[in-house]
C-alpha positions as CSV (number, residue, x, y, z in Angstrom):
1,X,35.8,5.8,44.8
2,X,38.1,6.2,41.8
3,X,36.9,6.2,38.2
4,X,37.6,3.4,35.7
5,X,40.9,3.2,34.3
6,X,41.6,2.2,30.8
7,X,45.3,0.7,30.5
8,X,46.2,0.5,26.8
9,X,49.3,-1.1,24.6
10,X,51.9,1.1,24.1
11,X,52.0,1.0,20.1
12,X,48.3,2.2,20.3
13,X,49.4,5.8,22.2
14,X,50.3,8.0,19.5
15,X,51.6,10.4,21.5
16,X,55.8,10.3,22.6
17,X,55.9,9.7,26.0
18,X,58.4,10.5,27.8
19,X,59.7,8.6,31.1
20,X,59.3,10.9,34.6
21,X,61.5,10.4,37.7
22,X,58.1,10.1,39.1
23,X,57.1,6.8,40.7
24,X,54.1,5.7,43.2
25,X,52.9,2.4,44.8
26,X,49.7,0.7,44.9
27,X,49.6,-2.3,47.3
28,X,47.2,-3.9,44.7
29,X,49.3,-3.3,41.4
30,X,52.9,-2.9,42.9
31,X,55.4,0.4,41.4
32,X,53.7,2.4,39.0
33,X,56.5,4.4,36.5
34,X,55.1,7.5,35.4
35,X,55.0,9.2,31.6
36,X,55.2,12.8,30.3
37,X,53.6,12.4,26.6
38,X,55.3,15.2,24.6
39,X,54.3,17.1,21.2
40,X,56.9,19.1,20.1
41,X,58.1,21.2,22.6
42,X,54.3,21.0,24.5
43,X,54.8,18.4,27.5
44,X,52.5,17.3,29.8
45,X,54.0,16.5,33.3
46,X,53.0,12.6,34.3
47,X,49.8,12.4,32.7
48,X,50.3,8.6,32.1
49,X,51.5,5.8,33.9
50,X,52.5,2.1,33.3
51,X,53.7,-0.6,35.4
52,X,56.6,-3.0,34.3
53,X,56.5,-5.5,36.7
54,X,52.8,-5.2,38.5
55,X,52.2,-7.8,41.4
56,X,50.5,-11.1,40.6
57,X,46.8,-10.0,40.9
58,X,47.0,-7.0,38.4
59,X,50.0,-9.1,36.0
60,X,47.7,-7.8,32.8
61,X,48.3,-5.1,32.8
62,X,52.2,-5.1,33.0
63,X,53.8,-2.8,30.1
64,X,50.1,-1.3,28.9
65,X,49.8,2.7,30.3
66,X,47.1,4.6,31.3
67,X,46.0,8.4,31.6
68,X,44.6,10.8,33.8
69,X,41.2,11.0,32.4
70,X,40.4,13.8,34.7
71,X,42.7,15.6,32.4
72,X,42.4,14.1,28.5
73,X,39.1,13.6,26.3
74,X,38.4,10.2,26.6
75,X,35.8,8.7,23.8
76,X,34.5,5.2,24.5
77,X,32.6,3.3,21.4
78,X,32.0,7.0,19.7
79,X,30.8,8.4,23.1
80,X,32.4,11.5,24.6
81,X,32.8,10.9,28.5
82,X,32.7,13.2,31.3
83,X,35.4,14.3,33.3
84,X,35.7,12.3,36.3
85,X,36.3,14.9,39.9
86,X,39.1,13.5,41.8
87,X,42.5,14.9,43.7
88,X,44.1,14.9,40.1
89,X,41.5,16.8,38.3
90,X,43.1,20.0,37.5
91,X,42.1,22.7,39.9
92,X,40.5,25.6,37.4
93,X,38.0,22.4,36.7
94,X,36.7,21.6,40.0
95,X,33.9,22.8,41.4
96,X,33.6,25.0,44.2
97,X,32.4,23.3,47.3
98,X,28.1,24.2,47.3
């Protein structure tokens, strides 16, 4: 029930990102390690995460990071893409229940 997730190289985010305390586990991918990216003195709290050491079945995408794209403008092949509604879509975006 959870949108795609694009996990991309580290030298392709533009953005400083800085490490979290904040960690989480996924029985599929193992420890995920989350990432603040920072411009100036703006930071966004966890917006990204990576895993270092994922478990065998998700091993490609150890040291790549992905974002929230409930919360970030995410373009595919020139294409704007819609906001996906989950528990981390920020709450002045959801809907209200019909």
């Amino acid at each position: 029930m959870l949108p795609p997730r694009y996990y991309l190289p580290r030298e392709d985010v533009l953005a400083e990102l800085r490490p979290s305390s904040t960690q989480s586990y996924c029985a599929y991918k193992g420890k995920a390690s989350y990432w603040s990216p920072a411009n100036g003195s703006h930071v966004v709290d966890d917006l990204a995460w990576s895993y270092a050491a994922p478990l065998h079945d998700a091993a490609n995408i150890g040291g790549l990071v992905a974002f929230f794209d409930e919360r970030v403008d995410l373009i595919l092949d020139g294409v704007p893409q819609d906001r996906p509604q989950t528990p981390w879509s920020p709450q002045a975006r959801q809907k209200p229940p019909e």
